[in-house]
C-alpha positions as CSV (number, residue, x, y, z in Angstrom):
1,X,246.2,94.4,119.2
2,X,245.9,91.4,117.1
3,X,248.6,91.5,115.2
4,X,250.2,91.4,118.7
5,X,247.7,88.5,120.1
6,X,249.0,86.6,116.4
7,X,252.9,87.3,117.5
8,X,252.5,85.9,121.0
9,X,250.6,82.9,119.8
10,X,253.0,81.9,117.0
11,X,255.9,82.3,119.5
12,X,253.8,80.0,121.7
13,X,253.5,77.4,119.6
14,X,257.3,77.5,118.2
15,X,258.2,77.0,122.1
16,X,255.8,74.4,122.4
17,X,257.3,72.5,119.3
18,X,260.9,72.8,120.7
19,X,259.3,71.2,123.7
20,X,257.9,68.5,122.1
21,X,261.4,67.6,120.2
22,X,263.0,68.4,124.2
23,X,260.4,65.8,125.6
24,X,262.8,62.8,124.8
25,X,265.8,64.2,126.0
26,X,264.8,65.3,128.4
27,X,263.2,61.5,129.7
28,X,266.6,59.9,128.7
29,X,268.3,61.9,131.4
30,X,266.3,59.6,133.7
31,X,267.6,56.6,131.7
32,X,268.0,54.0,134.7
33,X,263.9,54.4,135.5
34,X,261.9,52.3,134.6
35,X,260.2,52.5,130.9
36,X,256.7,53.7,132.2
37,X,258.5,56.5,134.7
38,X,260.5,58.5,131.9
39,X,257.1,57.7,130.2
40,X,255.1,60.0,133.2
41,X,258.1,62.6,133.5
42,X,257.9,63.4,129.6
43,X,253.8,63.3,129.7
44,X,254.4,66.1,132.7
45,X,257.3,68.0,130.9
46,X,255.1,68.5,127.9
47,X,251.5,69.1,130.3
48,X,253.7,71.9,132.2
49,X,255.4,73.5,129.3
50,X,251.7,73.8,127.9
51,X,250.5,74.9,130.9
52,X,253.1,77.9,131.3
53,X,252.8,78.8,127.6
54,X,248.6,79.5,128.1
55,X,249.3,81.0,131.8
56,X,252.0,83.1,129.7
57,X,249.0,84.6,127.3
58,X,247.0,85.1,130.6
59,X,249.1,86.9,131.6
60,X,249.2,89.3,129.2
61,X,245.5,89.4,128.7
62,X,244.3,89.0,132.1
63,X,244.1,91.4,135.3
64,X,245.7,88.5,137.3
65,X,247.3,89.7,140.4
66,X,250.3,91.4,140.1
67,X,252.4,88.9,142.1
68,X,251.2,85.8,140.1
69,X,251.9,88.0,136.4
70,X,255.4,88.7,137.3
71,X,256.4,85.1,138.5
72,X,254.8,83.3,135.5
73,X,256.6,85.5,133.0
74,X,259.9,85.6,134.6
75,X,259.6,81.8,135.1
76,X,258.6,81.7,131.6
77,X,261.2,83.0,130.2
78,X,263.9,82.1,132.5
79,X,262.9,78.1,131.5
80,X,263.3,79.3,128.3
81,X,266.9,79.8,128.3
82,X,267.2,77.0,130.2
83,X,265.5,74.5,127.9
84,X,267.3,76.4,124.9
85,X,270.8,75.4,126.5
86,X,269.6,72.3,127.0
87,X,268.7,72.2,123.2
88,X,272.5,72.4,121.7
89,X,273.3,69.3,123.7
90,X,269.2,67.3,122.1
91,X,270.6,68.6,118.6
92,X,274.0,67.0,119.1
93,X,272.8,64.1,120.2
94,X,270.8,63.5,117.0
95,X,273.2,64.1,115.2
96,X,275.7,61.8,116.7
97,X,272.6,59.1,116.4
98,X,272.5,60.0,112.6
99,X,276.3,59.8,112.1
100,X,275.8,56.3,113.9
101,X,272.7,55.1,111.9
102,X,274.9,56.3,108.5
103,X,277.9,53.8,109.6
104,X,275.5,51.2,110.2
105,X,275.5,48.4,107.6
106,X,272.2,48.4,104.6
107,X,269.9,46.1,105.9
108,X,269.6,43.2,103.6
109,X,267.1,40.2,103.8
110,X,270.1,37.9,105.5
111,X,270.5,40.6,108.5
112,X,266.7,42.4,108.0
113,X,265.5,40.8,111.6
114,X,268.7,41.5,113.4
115,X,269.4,44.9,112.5
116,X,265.5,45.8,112.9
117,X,266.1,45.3,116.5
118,X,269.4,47.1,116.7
119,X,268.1,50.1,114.6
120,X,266.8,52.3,117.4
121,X,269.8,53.8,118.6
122,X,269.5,55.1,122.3
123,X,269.9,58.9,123.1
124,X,273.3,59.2,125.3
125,X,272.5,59.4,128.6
126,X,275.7,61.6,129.5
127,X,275.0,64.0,126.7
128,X,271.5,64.6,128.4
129,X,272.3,64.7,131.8
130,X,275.3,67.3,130.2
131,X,272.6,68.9,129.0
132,X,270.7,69.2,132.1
133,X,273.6,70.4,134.0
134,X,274.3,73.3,131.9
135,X,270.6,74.3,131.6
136,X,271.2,74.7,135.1
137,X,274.2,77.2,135.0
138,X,272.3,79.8,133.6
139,X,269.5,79.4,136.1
140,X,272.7,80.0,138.7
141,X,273.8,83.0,136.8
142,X,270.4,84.3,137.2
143,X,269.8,84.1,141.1
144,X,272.7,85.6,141.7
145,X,272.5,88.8,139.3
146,X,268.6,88.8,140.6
147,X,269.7,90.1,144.4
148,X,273.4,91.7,142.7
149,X,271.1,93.9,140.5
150,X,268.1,94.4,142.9
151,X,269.5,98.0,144.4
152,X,272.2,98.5,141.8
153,X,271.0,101.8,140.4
154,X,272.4,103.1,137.8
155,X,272.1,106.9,136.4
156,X,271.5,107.5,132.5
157,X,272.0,110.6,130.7
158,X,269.9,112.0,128.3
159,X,270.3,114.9,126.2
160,X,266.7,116.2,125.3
161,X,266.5,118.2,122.2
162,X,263.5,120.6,121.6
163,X,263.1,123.0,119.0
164,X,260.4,125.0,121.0
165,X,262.8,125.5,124.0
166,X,262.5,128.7,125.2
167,X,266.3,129.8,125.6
168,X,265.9,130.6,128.9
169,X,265.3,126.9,129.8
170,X,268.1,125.4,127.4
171,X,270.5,123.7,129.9
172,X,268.2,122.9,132.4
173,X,269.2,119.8,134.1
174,X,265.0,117.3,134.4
175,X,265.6,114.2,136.8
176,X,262.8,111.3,136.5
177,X,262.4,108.6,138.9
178,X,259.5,106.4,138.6
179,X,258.1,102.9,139.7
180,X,259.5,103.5,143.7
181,X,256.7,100.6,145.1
182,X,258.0,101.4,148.2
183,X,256.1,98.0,149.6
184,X,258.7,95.7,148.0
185,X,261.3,97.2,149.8
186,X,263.7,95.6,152.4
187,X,267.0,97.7,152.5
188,X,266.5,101.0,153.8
189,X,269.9,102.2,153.2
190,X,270.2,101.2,150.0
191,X,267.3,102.9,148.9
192,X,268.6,106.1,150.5
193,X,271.7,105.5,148.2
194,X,269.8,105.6,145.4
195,X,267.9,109.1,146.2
196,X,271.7,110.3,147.1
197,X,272.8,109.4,143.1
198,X,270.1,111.5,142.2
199,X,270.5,114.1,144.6
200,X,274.2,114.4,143.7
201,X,272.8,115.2,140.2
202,X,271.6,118.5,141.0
203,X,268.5,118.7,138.8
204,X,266.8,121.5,138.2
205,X,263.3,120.0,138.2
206,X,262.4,116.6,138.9
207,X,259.7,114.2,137.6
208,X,257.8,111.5,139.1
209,X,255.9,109.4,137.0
210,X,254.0,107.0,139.2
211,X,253.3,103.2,141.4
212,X,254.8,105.4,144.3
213,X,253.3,102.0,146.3
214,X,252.4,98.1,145.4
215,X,248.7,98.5,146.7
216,X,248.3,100.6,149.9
217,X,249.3,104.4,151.1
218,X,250.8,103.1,154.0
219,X,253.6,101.1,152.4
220,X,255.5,104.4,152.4
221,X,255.3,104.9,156.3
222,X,258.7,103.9,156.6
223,X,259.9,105.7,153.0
224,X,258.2,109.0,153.4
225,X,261.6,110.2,154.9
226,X,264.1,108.8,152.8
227,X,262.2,110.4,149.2
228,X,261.4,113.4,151.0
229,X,264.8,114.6,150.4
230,X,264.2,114.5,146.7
231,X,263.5,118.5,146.0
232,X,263.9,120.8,143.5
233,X,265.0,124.5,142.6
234,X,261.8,124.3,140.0
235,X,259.9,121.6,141.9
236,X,259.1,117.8,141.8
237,X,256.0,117.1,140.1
238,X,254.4,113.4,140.2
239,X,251.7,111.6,138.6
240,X,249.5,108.2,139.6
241,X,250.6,104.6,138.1
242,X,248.3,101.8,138.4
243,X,249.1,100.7,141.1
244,X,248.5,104.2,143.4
245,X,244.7,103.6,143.1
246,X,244.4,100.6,145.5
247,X,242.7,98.7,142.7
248,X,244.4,95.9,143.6
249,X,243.5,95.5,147.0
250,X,240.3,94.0,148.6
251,X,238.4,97.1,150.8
252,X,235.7,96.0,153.4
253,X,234.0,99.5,151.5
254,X,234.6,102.1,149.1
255,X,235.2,104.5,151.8
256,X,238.0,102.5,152.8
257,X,239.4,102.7,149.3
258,X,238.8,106.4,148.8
259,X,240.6,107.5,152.6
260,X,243.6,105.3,151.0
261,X,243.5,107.1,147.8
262,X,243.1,110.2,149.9
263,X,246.0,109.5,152.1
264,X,248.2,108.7,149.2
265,X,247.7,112.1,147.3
266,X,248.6,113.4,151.2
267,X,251.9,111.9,151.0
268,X,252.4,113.4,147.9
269,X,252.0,116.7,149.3
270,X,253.8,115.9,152.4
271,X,256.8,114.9,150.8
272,X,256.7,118.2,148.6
273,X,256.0,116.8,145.7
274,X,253.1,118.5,143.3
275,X,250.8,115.8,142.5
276,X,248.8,116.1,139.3
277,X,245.9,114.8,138.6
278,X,244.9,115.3,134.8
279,X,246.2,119.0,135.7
280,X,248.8,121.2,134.3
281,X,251.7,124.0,135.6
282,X,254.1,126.8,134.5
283,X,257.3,126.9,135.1
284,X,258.9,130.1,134.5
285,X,262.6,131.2,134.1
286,X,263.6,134.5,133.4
287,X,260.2,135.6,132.4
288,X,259.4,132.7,130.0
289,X,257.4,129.4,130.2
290,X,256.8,125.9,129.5
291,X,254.1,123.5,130.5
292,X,254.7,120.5,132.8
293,X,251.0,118.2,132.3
294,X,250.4,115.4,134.7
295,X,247.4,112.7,133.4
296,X,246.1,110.2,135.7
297,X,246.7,106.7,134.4
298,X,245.9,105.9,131.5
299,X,246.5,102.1,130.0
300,X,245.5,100.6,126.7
301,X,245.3,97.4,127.9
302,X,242.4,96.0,129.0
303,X,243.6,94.9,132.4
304,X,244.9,98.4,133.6
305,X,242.9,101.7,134.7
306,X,241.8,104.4,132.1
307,X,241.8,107.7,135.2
308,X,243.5,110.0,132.6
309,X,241.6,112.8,131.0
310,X,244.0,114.5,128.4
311,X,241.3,117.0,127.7
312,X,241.6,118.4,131.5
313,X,245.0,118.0,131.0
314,X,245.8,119.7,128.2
315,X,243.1,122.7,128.9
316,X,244.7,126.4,129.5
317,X,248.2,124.8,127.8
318,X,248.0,126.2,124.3
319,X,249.8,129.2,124.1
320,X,252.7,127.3,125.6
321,X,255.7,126.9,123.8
322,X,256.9,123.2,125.3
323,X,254.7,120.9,127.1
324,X,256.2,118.1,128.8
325,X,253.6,115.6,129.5
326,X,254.0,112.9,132.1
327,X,252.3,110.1,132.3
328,X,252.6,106.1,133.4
329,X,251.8,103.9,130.9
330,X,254.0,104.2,127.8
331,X,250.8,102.7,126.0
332,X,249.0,105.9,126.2
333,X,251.6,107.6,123.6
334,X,250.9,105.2,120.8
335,X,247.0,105.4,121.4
336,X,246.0,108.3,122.4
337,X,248.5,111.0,122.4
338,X,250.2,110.6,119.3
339,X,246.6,110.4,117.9
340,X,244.9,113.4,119.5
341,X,247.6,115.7,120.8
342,X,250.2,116.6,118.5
343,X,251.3,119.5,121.1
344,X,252.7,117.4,123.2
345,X,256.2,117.6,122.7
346,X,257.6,114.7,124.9
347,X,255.7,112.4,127.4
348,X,257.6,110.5,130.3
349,X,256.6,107.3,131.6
350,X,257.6,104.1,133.5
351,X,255.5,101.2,134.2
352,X,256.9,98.2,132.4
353,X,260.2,97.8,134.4
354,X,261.8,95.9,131.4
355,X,259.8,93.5,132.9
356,X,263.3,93.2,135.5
357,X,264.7,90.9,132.9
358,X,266.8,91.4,130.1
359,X,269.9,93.1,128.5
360,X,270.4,96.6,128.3
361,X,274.0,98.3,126.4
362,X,274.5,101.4,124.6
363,X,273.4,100.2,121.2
364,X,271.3,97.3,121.9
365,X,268.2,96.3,124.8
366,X,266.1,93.6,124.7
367,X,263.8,92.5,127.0
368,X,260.5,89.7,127.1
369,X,258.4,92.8,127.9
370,X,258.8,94.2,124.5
371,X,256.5,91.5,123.3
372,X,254.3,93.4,125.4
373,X,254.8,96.8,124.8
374,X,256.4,98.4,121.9
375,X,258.0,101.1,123.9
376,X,259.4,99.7,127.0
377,X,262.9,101.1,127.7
378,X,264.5,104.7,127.0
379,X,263.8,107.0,124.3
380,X,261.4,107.1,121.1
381,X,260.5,109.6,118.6
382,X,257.4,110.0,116.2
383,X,257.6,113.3,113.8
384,X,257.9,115.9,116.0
385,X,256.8,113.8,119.3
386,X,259.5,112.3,122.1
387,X,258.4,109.8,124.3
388,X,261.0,108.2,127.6
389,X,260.2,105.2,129.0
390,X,262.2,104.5,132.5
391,X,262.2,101.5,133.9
392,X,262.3,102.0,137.5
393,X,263.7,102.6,140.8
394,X,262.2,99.5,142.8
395,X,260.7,96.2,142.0
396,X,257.8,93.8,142.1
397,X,256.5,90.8,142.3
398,X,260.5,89.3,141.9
399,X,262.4,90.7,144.3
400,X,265.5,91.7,142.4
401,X,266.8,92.5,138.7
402,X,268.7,90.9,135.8
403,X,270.2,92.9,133.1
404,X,268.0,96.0,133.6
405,X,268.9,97.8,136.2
406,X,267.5,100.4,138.2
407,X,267.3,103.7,136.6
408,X,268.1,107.6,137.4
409,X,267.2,109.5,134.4
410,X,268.7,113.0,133.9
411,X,267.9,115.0,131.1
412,X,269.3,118.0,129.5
413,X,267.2,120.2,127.8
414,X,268.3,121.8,124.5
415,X,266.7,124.4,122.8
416,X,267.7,122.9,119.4
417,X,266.8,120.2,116.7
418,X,268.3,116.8,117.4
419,X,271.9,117.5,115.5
420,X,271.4,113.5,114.5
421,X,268.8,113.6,112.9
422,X,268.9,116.7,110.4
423,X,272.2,114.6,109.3
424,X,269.7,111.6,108.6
């Protein structure tokens, strides 16, 4: 953790220097205004960079509300490639004023109070406003792959090798959905596209792993029917995100919090889904088993619920050949499971989103979140240990997505080493 506090602060601060240099620019844009103006707009560039940069590391550290977190760190970072644009065309004006300042002739004690005066040589005023311009293209760009992206799903294929397999489970087709927050929705038939995709898939089983809503149970009123339709031949099995528990909602009373809590675990079961709540199941095919293990949320940052119990979880699971384990928060692998449970053979979460910003091909993903969380997106291993992070079917706080994508997971199981990695 502070190694990670150390990371986010040093990036902080190189930001923060590049603003400084960016300041000047920045004021020349504004070149006809009056000296004392482009004074005041590069005092307030350089008070709201700082600003961002500390709300930034709030963020991160702080149980702010959810809608405030995601709109300071998209802004954050979606200034940031603006001001970095707007850098190349700073840079180049420096160098054309040291070019200029080279040409110039050596200042001698016959021209010393002349050229003193002439010495300060002006940024351009068209390179700046150039510069301002582009920075501004990007921003474009952004907007409109924000609402292009925001119900763009996209299924991903993953072949799941596991040397435990029982062979009567090897083939089996596992879809996961997670993140849904069915409150942030506003296009009914889109989402009912989505659950189609999946649908068309014809898993086998199906996992859900949690933030079925933003704050409340009742979010889903008008989604109940449309997810409803996701069954399977070996059942759907769900888990609780952070968000399920209503923790970030103000109650008049604690028994108004629990019936919420109470009428979200009934939607669960309404919709046929098998909620489990730091609980465990058997599936069986052709008389042989594996586990599926659902923990309540469980978050190693400070700002987000610790509900899981692994030891309930994991009770009556030993003599199991293959437990799948799902759970929310990717965190929990790293700090707890990989730690304490070694027969956990591969954990399935959501949660981050890839913080809905970013860039995401075969071979390469990057996203600011992964400051944040060292597994954010797709799959990790650890020895024997296989974690998947998806990053979501719906959205929040910023209603759409750049780069990553809304996400149907479906898995293949294999009852075989990873063929990769005994060529390593």
């Amino acid at each position: 953790m502070h190694g990670q506090l150390f990371t986010i602060i040093l990036v902080g601060a190189v930001i923060f220097t590049v603003d400084l240099y960016l300041a000047g620019g920045f004021a020349a844009a504004f070149k006809k205004r009056a000296a004392h103006i482009q004074k005041i707009v590069r005092r307030l560039y350089i008070v709201f960079s700082l600003g961002l940069i500390l709300a930034t590391i709030a963020c991160i550290y702080f149980k702010l509300p959810v809608g405030v977190r995601a709109g300071v760190l998209l802004s954050f970072f979606v200034l940031s490639v603006i001001k970095f644009t707007f850098l190349f065309f700073v840079v180049a004006d420096d160098v054309r004023r040291f070019v200029i300042r080279l040409r110039k002739k050596p200042v001698t004690s016959a021209n010393k109070v002349t050229a003193a005066g002439s010495d300060i040589i002006p940024r351009s005023k068209f390179l700046m406003q150039a510069g301002l311009i582009a920075g501004a293209v990007p921003l474009a760009s952004i907007g409109i792959g924000m609402v292009a992206g925001t119900y763009d799903y996209r299924v991903r294929y993953q072949t799941l090798y596991l040397p435990n397999l029982p062979k009567a489970f090897d083939g089996i087709k596992l879809g996961q959905v997670s993140d849904i927050h069915s409150g942030s929705f506003y296009n009914k038939t889109a989402v009912k596209g989505g659950v189609d995709m999946l649908l068309r898939e014809k898993p086998d089983i199906i996992f859900f792993t949690g933030d079925l809503v933003n704050d409340i149970a009742s979010e889903m009123r008008d989604y109940q029917d449309v997810f409803s339709k996701i069954q399977a031949p070996l059942g759907v099995f769900s888990v609780f995100g952070n968000h399920d528990y209503g923790d970030y909602s103000w109650w008049p009373n604690p028994a108004a919090k629990k019936k919420n809590h109470d009428d979200l675990i009934a939607t669960h079961k309404n919709m046929g889904w098998d909620l489990l709540l730091n609980e465990h199941r058997r599936i069986r095919v052709n008389g042989e088993e594996i586990g599926i293990l659902g923990c309540e949320n469980w978050g190693e940052l400070s700002r987000f619920p610790k509900y899981g119990r692994m030891e309930a979880t994991v009770k009556g699971t030993d003599e199991l050949p293959v437990k799948l384990l799902l759970s929310h928060d990717p965190s929990h692998w790293q700090a707890e499971v990989l730690k304490k449970y070694p027969q956990i053979d591969c954990m399935f979460s959501g949660h981050t989103h890839g913080m809905q910003f970013g860039v995401r091909a075969e071979h390469f993903q990057w996203s600011p979140v992964e400051y944040i969380y060292k597994e954010w997106a797709g799959l990790y291993r650890q020895g024997a240990q296989q974690l998947y992070v998806n990053v979501g079917y719906g959205f929040l706080g910023i209603p759409g997505r750049v780069g990553i994508l809304p996400e149907i997971t479906i898995f293949t199981l294999r009852s075989a080493h990873d063929p990769l990695l005994q060529k390593a």
